[in-house]
SELUMBA-587886 format. One record per residue (C-alpha): residue number from 1; residue in one letter; x, y, z. Coordinates in steps of 0.2 Angstrom, whole numbers, plus 5000, padded with zeros to 4 digits. Layout:
<sites>
+-------+-------+------+------+------+
! torvo ! selum !   c1 !   c2 !   c3 !
+-------+-------+------+------+------+
!   NUM !     A !    X !    Y !    Z !
...
+-------+-------+------+------+------+
</sites>
This chain:
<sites>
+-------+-------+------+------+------+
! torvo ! selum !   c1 !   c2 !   c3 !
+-------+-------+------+------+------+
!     1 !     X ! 5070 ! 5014 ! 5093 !
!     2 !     X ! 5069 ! 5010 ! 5110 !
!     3 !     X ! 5066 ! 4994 ! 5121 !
!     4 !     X ! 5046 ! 4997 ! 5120 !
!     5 !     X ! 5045 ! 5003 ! 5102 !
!     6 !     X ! 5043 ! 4991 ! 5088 !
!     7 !     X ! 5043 ! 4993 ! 5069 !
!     8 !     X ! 5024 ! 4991 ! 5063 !
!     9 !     X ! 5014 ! 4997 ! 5048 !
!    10 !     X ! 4998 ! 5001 ! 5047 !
!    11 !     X ! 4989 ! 4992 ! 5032 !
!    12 !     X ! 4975 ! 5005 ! 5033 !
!    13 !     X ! 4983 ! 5019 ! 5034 !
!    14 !     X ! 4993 ! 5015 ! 5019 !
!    15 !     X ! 4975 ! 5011 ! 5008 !
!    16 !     X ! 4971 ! 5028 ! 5016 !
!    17 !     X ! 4986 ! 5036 ! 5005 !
!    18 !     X ! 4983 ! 5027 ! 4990 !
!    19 !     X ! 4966 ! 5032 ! 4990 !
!    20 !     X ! 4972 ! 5050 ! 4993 !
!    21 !     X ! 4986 ! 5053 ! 4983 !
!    22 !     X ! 4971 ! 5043 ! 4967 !
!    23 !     X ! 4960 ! 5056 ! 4973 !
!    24 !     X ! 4972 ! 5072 ! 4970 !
!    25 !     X ! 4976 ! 5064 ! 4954 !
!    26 !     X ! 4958 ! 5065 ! 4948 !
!    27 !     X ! 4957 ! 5082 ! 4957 !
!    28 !     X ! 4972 ! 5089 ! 4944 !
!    29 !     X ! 4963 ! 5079 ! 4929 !
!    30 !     X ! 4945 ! 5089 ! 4937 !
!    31 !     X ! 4954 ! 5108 ! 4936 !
!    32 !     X ! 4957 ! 5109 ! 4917 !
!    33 !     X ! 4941 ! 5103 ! 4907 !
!    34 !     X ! 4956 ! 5089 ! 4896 !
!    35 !     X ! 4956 ! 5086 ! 4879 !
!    36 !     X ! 4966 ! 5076 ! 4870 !
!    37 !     X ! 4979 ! 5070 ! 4879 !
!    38 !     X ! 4969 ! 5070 ! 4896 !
!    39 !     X ! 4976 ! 5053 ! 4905 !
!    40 !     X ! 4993 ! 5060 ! 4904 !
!    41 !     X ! 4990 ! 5076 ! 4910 !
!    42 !     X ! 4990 ! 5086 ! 4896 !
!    43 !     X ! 4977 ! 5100 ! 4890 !
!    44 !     X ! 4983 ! 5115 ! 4904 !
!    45 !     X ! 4991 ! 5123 ! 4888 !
!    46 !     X ! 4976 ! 5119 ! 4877 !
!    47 !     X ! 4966 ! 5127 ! 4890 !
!    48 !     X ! 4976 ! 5142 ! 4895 !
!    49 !     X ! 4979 ! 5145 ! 4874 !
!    50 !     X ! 4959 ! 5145 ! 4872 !
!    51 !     X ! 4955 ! 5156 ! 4887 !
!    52 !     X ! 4969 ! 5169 ! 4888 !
!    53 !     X ! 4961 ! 5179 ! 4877 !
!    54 !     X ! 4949 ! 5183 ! 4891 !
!    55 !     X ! 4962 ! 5192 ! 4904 !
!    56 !     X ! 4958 ! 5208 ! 4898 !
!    57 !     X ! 4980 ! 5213 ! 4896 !
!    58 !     X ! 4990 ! 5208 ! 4885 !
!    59 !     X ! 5006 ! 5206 ! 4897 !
!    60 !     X ! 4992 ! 5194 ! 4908 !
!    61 !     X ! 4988 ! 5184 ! 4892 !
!    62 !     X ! 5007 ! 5181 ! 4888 !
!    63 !     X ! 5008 ! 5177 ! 4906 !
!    64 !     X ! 4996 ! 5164 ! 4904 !
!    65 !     X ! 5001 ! 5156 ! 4891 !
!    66 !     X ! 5016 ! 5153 ! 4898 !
!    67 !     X ! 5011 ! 5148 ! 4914 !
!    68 !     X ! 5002 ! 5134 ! 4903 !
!    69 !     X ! 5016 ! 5130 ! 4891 !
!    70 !     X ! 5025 ! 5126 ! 4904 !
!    71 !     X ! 5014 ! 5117 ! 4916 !
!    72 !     X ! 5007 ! 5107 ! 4904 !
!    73 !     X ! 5024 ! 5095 ! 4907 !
!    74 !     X ! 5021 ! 5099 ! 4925 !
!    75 !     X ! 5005 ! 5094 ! 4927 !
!    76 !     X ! 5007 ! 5077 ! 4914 !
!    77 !     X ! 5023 ! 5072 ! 4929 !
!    78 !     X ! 5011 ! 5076 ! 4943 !
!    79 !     X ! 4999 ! 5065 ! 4934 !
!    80 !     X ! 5010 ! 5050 ! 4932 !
!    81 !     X ! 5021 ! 5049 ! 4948 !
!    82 !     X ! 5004 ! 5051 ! 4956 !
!    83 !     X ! 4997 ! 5037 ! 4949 !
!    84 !     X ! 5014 ! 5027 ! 4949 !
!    85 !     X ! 5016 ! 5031 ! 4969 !
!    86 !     X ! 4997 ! 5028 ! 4972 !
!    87 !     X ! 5001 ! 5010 ! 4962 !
!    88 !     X ! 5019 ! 5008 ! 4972 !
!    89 !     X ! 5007 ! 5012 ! 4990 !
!    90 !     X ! 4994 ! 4998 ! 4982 !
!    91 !     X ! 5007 ! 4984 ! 4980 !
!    92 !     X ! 5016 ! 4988 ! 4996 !
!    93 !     X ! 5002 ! 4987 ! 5005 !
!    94 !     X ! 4997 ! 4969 ! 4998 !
!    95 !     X ! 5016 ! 4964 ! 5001 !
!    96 !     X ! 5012 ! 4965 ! 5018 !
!    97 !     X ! 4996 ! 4958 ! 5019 !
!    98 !     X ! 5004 ! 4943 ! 5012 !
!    99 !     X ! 5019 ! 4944 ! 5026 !
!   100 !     X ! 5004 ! 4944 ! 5037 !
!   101 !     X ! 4996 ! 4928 ! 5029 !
!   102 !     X ! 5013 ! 4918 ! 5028 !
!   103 !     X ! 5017 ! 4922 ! 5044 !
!   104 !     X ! 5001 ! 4915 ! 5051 !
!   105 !     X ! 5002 ! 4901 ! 5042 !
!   106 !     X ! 5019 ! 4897 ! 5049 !
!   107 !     X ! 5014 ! 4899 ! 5067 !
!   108 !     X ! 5002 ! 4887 ! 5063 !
!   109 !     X ! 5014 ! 4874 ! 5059 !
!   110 !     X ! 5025 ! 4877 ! 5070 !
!   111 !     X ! 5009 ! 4872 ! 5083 !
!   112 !     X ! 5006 ! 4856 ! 5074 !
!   113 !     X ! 5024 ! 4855 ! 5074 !
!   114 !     X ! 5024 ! 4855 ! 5094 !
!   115 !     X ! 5007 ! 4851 ! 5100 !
!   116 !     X ! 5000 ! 4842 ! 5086 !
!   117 !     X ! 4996 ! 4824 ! 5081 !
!   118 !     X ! 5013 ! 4816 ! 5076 !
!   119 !     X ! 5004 ! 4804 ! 5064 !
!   120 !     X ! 4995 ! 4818 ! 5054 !
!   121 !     X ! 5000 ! 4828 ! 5040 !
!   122 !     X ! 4999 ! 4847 ! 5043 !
!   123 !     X ! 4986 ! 4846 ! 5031 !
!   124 !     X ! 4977 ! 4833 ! 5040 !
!   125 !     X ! 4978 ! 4840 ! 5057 !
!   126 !     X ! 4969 ! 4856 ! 5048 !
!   127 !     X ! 4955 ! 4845 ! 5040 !
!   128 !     X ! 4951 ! 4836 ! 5057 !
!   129 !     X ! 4953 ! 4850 ! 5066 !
!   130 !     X ! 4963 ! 4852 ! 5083 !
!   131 !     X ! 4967 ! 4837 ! 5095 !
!   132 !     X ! 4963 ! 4837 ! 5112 !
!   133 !     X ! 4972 ! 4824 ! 5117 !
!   134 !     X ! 4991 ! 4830 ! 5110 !
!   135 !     X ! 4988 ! 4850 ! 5117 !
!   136 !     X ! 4990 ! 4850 ! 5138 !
!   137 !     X ! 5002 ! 4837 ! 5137 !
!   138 !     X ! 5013 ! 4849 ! 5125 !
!   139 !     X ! 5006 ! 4867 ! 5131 !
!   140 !     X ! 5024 ! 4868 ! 5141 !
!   141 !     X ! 5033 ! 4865 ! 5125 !
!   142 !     X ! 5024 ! 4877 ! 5114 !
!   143 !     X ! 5029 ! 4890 ! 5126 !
!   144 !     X ! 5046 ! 4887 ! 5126 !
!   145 !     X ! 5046 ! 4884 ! 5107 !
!   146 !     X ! 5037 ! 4904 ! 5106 !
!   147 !     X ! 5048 ! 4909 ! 5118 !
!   148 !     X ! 5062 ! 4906 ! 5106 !
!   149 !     X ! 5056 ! 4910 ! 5092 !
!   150 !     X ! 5052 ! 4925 ! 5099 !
!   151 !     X ! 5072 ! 4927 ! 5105 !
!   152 !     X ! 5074 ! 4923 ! 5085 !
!   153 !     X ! 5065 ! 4934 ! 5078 !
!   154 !     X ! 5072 ! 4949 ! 5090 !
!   155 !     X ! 5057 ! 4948 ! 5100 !
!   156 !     X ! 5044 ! 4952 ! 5087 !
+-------+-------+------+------+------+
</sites>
């Protein structure tokens, strides 16, 4: 990455892909009507068995039939590291979100921290809400304080 570019992940885009990869999931559970065995995966092979008769050839039934012996384990792994990556996008995405509300909080503190009442709490300073008196006097070293945390934190 150059100077310019900087890691970032987009929260929405990664609820997009959860909600994508749940929806081709549901789309594999929607081609073959399921029967037993359905939130697995399974019922390709129950399906094919009960409807290869219909083909018309012999060497296209056979072909069926195996097509659906077979995919029904195909099918039954698509089903499940679907739904296991869907959960994985799900969780990351809320790591994140987290990430985002810790690191808010800490910024916050870190303002009491320079600008804030020195007789309060943080906790305190949040009840009653900002001091007017304590900010222009420290403005100069708050900006020096985000300017190294800044050089800290690699600029980010």
């Amino acid at each position: 990455m150059g100077d310019n570019q900087r890691f970032a992940v987009d929260l929405e885009e990664l609820k997009r892909a959860e909600t994508g990869v749940r929806d081709a999931v549901g789309e594999l559970r929607e081609i073959v009507p399921w029967d037993v065995g359905a939130p697995d995966g399974k019922g390709v092979r129950g399906y094919v068995d009960n409807n290869a008769a219909a083909a018309g050839n012999e060497k296209l039934e056979t072909a069926l039939r195996t097509f659906g012996e077979k995919w029904e384990w195909g099918v039954k792994y698509l089903v499940e590291d679907g739904l296991e990556t869907a959960d994985a996008l799900a969780e990351t995405n809320e790591n994140y979100r987290e990430a985002e509300r810790q690191a808010g909080g800490f910024l916050e503190r870190l303002e009491h921290f320079v600008t804030g009442d020195p007789v309060k709490s943080y906790d305190q300073a949040r009840q009653d809400g900002p001091t007017a008196v304590a900010a222009p006097r420290n403005a100069e070293t708050l900006a020096r304080a985000g300017e190294r945390l800044g050089e800290m934190t690699g600029g980010q």
